[in-house]
Each structure stands twice: as C-alpha cells, then as structure tokens.
N, C-alpha and C positions, 0 to 999 in steps of 0.2 A: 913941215906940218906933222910928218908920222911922227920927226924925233920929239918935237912937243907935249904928242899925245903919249907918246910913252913916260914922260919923264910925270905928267898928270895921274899917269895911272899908279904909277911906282907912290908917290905921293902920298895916294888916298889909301894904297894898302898898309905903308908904313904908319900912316895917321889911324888906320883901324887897328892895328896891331897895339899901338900905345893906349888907345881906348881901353881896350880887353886885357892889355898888361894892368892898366889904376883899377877896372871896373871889378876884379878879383876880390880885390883889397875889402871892398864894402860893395860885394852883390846883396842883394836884397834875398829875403829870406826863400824857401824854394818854392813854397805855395802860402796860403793864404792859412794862419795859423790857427786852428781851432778847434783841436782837440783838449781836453778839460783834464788836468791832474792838480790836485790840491790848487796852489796861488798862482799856478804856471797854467800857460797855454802852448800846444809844440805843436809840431810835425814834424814829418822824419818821412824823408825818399831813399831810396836806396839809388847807387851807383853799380855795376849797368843797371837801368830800369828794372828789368827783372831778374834778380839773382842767378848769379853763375855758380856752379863747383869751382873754386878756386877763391883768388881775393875779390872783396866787394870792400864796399865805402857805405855808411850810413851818413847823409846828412842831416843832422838833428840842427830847428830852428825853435828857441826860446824866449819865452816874451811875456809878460805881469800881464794882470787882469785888465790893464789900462795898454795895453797894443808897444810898451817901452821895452827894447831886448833888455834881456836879462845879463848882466855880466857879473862876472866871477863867481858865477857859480861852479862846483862843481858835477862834473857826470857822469856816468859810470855805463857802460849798453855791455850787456850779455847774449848772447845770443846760443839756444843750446836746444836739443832733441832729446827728448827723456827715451830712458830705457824699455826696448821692445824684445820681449823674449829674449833670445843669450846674446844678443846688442846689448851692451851697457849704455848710459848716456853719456853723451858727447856735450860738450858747451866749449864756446870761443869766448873768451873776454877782451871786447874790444879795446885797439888803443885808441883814446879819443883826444884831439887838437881842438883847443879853438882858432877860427880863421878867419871872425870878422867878429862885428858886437852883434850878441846873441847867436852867433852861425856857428856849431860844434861838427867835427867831423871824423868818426870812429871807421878803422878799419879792422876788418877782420876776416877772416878765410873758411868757408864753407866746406869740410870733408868732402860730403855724400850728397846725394840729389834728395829732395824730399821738403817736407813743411819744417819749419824750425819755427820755435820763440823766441822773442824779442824782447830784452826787459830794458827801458832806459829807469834811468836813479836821478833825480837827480837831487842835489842837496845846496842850498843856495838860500841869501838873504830873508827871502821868500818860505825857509823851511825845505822840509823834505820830502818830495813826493813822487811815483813811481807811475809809470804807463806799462801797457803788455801790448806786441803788437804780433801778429803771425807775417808770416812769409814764407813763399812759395818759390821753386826753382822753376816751377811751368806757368807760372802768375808773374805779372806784371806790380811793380809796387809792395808796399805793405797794408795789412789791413789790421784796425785799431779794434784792440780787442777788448780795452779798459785803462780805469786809470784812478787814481787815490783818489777819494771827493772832494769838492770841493770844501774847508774845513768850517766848522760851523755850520752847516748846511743840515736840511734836517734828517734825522736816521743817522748820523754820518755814524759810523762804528769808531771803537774806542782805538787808537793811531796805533797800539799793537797787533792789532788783528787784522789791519790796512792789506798788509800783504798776500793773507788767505781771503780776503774778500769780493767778490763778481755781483756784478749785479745783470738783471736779466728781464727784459721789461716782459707783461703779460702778456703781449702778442709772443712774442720770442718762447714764452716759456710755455706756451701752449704749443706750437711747432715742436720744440726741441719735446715734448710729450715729458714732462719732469710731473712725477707723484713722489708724493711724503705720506711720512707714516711715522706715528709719535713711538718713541721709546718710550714701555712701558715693562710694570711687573707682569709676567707670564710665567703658566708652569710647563715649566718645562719636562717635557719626556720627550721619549724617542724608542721605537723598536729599532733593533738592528738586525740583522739577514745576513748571518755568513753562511759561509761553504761550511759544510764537517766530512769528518772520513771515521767511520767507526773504526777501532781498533782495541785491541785487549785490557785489561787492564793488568800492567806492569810489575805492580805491587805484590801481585798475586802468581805470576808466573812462576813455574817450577821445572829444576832440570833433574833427571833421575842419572847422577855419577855416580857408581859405587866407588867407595876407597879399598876395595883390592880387587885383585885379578881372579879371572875364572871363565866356564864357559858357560853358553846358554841352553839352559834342558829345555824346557819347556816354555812357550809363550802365549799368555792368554787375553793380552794388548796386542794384535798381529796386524791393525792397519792403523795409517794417520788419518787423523779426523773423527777416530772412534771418543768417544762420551767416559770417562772415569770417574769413579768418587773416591778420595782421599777416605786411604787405608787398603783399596782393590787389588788384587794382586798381577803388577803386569807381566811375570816371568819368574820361572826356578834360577837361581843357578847354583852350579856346582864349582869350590874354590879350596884347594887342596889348604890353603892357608886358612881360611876361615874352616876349615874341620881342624884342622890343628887347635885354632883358637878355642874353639867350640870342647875338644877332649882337654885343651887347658884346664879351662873353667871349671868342669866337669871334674878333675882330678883334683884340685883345691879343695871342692867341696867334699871330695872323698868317696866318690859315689864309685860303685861295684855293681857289676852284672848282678849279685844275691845280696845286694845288701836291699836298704829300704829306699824311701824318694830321699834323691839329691833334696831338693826344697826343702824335706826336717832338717837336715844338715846345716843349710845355708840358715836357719834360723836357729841355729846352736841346741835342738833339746839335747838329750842324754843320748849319748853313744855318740854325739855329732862329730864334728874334727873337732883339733887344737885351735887357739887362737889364733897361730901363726897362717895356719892354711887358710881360716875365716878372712883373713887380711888380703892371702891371696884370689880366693875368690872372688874377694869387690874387685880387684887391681884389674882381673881375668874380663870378670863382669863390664869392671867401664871402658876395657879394651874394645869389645863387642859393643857399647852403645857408642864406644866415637865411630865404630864403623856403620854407623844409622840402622843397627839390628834391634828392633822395636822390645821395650821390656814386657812385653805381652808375650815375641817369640823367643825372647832368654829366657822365663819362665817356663815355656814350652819342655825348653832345650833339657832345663834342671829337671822336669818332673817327667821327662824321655829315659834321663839317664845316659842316656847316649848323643854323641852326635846325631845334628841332621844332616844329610850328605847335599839334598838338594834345597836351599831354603828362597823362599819365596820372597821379593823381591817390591814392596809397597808401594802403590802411589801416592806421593807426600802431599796431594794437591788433588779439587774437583775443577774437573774442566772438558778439553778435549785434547788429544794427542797432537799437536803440530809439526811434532820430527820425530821419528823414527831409524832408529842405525842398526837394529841387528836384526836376526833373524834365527830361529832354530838351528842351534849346534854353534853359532858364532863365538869368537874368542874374544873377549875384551881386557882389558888393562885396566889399574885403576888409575881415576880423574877422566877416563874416556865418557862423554856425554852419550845415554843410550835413547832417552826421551825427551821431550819439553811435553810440557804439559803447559795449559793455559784456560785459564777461566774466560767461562762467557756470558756470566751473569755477576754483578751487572759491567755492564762494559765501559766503554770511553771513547766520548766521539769529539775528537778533535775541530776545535774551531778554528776558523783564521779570522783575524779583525783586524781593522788597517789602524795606523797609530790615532789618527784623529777620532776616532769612535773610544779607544780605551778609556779614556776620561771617564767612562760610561758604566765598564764592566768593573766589578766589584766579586770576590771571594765571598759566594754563598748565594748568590743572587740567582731566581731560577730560571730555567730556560725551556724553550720547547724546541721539541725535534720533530719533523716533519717530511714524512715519507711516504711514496707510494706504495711500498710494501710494507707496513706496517700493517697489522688486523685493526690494529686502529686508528682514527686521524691522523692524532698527535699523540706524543708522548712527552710526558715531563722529565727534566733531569735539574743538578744543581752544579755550578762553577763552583768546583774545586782547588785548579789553581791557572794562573795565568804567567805565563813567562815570561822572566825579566829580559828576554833580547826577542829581537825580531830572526823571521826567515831572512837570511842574505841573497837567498834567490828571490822570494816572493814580495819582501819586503813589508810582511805581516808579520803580527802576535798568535804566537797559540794558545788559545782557552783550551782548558780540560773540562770539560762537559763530563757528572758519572750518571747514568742512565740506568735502569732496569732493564735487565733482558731475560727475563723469567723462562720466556718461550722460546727464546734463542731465533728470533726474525729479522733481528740486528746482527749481520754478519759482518765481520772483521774485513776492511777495505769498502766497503759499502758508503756513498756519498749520501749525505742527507742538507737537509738544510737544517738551519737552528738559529731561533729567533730569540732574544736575547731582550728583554724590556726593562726600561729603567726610568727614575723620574729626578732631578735633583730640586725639585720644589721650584717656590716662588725665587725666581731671577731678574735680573732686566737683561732685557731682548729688545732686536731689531732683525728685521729681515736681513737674509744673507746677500740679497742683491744692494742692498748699502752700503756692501762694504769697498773700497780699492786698497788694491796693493800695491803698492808701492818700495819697490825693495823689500826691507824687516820693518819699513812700515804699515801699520793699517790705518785707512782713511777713510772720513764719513763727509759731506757736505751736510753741513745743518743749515736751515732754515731760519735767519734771523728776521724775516720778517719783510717788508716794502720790497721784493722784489732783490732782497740778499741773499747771499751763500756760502758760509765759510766752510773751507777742509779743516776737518778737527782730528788729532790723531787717536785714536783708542787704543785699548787693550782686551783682546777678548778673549772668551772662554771655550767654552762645550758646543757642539752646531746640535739641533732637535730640529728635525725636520727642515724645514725653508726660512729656519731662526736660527739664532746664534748669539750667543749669551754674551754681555759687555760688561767686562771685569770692572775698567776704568775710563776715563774721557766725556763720559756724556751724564745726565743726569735723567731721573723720568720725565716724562714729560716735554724732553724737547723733540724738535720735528728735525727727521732726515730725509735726505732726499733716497728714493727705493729704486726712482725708475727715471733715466736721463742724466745720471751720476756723471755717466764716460762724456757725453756732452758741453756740461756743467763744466770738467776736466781740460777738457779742448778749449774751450774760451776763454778760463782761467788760468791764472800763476800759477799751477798747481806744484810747481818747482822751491814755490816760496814756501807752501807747508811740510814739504818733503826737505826742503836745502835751503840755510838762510845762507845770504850772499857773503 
C-alpha cells in the first residue's frame, strides 16, 4: 500500500512538472491589459515584484484595440535616471525577447537604488507608439505615467510632438498646484547692486625719480598723506653733476660774473656769442630739460648767471603723497623713486558684476554710489571701462566707476555700494521660474491646451528682475507653465525633449 502511494505521488508531481514545462510556452498575459498608447493596449510588471539593484526582467503584454496580441511588432524599453547635480544620467537599454504571442520580455540591470523611468517603444503594424512608466526600488510594481493618444482622437497633438507631450487632468493639476503665465513683450530693466572699493585713479598717478644723483637739503613735502598741487616744491637738492651741467649751459651762452644777463646772449643781440656756442647752449639746455628741470627754472638759471647749487625739486602731479623715501640730508641715485604722488579727485570705485548681469553694463552708462559716509545720500559717477576677463579668485568683472571727489570723503580702499540701472526696451519675457535646466539645455512646458504640456527648448537672453528675456523657441502670446514645472517634469518624458532615442 505505501509502495502504491508513493509511485501516485511521484506521478502527479511529474504530471505537474510537464503542465508548467507547455504552460510557459502560451501563459496568458500578466494582468489584465489596459493601459492606452496609440492603437496598442499593454502592461508591463516587473520581475522581482519590486525592483532590485542588480538584474530585473520587465514583462511587457501587447494587445490591438480589439483584446488580439500583437505580434511582430517591434519594441524597444529604456529605462534611465536623469542627471542630479554632479550625477550625470544613467540609462540601461533593455534587451527584449519575445516569449509567447503578444508576451515581450526585456532584461536589464539597475546601478543604484532610487526611482527610474521607464520608456516602452513600441513600433508595430498598428504604427508607432510610446508609454512612460515610473519605478521604484522601495515600491512594488510599476506605475503608468502616460502614453501616445489614442490617434485620431480629439486634441490629439501633431505625432512629432508625441514625445514631449503629458497630459494632466484638472483634478491632478490643481493638486500638483501648476500656474501659467503668457509670454509676452515687457520692458525690460533692471538695477544692479554690486560691491565697489574706491581706489585712485591710475591714469593720473605720479612718481618723482630724478635722472641724476645728489643729496637732499631741504624738504618741504616731510609726511605721507600730505595734499600737493602740481608745480609745489617737494625738496632742494644738491648734485655736483647737475652744477656741472648748469655752469655748462651757462659757459655756451657766454655768460661772466661783469658781463650783462645770460638771457640777451641766448637770444643773440649784439655782443652775444658765436653761432657755434648758440648751438651749444640749446644742446646744454635740452640736457637740463631731459633731466625734468622745468624751463621756467633754466630761465632762472640764465638770468642768475650762475649756477644754482640747491635747485628745487617740483611736483609733477596734484594730489596726496602715498610714499615717501627720504628724508633731510639723504643720498639718492638716479632712477631711485623718492615720491608717489596720487590724485583724489575724482577717483575710481571699482565695481564687481558677476557674468550674467554684464549683458547689462554698457561704457558710459551712469551709476550711483552709495555710502554712509558721504555728506551726501548719493553720489553720481559714469562706466568708464569694464574689463575683458574676470577675477580668477572672485569670478567677477571689474567695472571702473570715475566719480567726483571734490571734498576728498571718498577715501581710497573705502567699500561702497553702486547701483548701476539699465533698460534694453521692449523684449519678450517669461518668468524665471519657467525655466528648467537641463544640461546646455533650457526648457519651458507650454500650455497646449485640454489639459496638455509640451517641453519646448528655448534660447534665452538678459534676466531683469524675476524675468528673463527669450531670444528664441516661444512666440508672444503662448502660455507656460511658472509654477509645478518640476512636477509636470516628474510625470513626463522629460528625457524625450532633452534626448531623442
């Protein structure tokens, strides 16, 4: 009796075994088929249930509008994670078998844990039409996120634009909180607010080097920071070479302890020199003016008759003293730097602007300056020039801001702020919250109407305030979406407007 029941049992398991060996062949589709893309109706389960890190299986089940599977079609599943910060996107493209009529079976292997999308393709007697499904590694299944319309249907969008199209019913799209807003012509302006740093202006600074050697007699520029005006005297000195040069001159023109002034001589009347010495005297003379000895004090020197032993020393420049090197009795060389001088009227206050604002600033355009220490509010100035590279530390443009400083309350190193206003006219604009990024692309969802959305890519301009100019891609008058964009994105192919397959 047991050996009976054994051989009954053996039996029934190898009689189930040959069941499940045929019933592969033509199992029935996995659920009940009802998801809507163009002329196709599908579903798609995934293998394990709920997605793993590693390999998975999609089962895709296809079937005509009339419940007949679909064969020979073909179909194509992608499955891929778009780019999040310095992630780039990832995509698997599945390999897909068919395994029975209408039953398709793509495998593919999951990097990372997280949501991915799902794109099945498929292309077939029936035409061609596409599904989007999402899935989750902490979910069960997949969840259908859209799919081509059905064609001829009404609204249905033109089959090029299939691929950036979502649709979104009213309930949905009051949840997801989705506002539009028409592009239209706006004027566009903008103030801008950078930082500045007053500092000199450059063009005007002055270094006092004499071209020969001597020492220092007397000094009547004795601190830095002291106030000069071009022509002031900032020091004697005495330079055994520059008396040489000086009794040169002086001997050309012929000049004597009892004779008359050098000066009649140098202009030739009667009694004056030869021509020969008159030749020497210019020579003598523009000796003395390449050593920057003023012809006010070569004139001096002619109508002295004599050397001067100590000769006074000009400021070539109004301003203030910023360096100082000598002192009473010092010996200098010449090319040694003894002063800077530097103007402080009017000055230069450096701006910084970050590169997306430059579009804006323009050579000539004015600006205001704004400080607590000022006597008053504001102060006006005008862009003089803007430079062609940025800061490498800061990663800003410097604007040259030239300003008044009459009264000298703009002090060199002093931070101000400086408002900078500009308008480029009538533009078309959209809010800057319409916009996505996507890589080097930019993207808008427009508004076609019944409850559509396409990604449209643009090209855009200048930003003005919480607007942002659109060079190319959109026309006036159409409607984007401002607010539930990132949403709209999530639900969507949004892979298809950025990547065609």
């Amino acid at each position: 009796m047991r050996h009976r029941n054994g051989t009954l049992a053996l039996a029934a398991a190898f009689a189930a075994i040959l069941v499940l060996g045929c019933g592969h062949k033509d199992r029935p589709a996995p659920r009940a088929v009802g998801e809507a893309a163009g002329l196709y109706r599908l579903s798609v389960r995934n293998r394990p249930q709920t997605p793993i890190v590693g390999e998975n299986k999609l089962e895709i089940a296809i079937r005509n509008t009339t419940g007949a599977p679909v064969e020979g079609a073909q179909v194509d599943a992608l499955v891929s994670m778009q780019a999040m910060g310095a992630m780039p996107r990832m995509e698997n493209r599945g390999r897909v078998v068919r395994t029975s009529a209408g039953l398709y079976e793509a495998s593919y292997s999951l990097p990372m844990g997280g949501e991915w999308d799902v794109g099945i393709r498929i292309r077939g007697a029936g035409g061609s039409a596409e599904a989007s499904y999402r899935l989750s590694t902490s979910q069960p299944e997949l969840s259908f996120m859209g799919g081509t319309p059905p064609a001829g249907g009404a609204g249905s969008p033109p089959a090029e634009d299939l691929s950036g199209v979502v649709r979104i019913d009213p309930a949905r799209r009051q949840a997801v909180g989705v506002r539009t807003e028409a592009a239209r012509l706006r004027d566009l302006s903008t103030t801008i607010r950078a930082a500045g740093r007053v500092t000199y202006d450059e063009t005007r600074r002055a270094e006092v080097s004499p071209k020969f050697s001597g020492w220092v007699r007397d000094i009547h520029v004795d601190y830095t920071g002291k106030p000069v005006r071009a022509g002031e005297v900032l020091f004697t000195a005495y330079s055994p070479e520059l008396v040489a040069a000086q009794q040169e001159y002086l001997t050309a023109l012929g000049a004597a302890p009892d004779s008359g002034s050098a000066a009649e001589h140098q202009h030739g009347e009667a009694g004056g020199p030869p021509a020969g010495d008159r030749e020497l005297a210019a020579a003598a003379r523009e000796r003395l003016l390449h050593w920057d000895i003023a012809p006010a004090q070569i004139d001096a020197i002619a109508r002295a008759g004599k050397p001067i032993e100590t000769l006074p020393i000009l400021a070539p420049e109004t301003g203030v003293v910023i360096e100082k090197n000598v002192v009473r009795g010092s010996a200098f060389t010449a090319g040694q730097t003894l002063y800077k001088i530097a103007p402080i009227h009017p000055v230069w206050v450096i701006a910084s602007v970050y590169p997306y604002e430059l579009p804006w600033v323009r050579i000539g355009m004015a600006a205001t300056i704004l400080s607590p220490f000022l006597h008053e509010a504001s102060r006006a100035g005008r862009v003089s020039t803007i430079d062609p590279y940025l800061d490498p530390q800061a990663r800003t443009a410097q604007v040259r801001v030239v300003v008044p400083n009459t009264n000298g309350d703009l002090k060199p190193d002093m931070f101000v702020d400086v408002l900078l206003s500009a308008s480029r006219g009538k533009r078309l604009a959209i809010p800057q919250s319409a916009v996505l990024y996507a890589g080097d692309k930019r993207l808008v969802f427009v508004d076609l109407g019944d409850g559509r959305f396409a990604a449209r890519e643009v090209t855009l301009g200048a930003k003005a305030g919480d607007d942002i100019e659109v060079v190319s891609g959109l026309e006036a008058g159409e409607v984007v979406v401002t607010s539930g964009n990132f949403l709209i994105a999530s639900e969507s192919r949004l892979k298809s407007a950025a990547q065609k397959w």
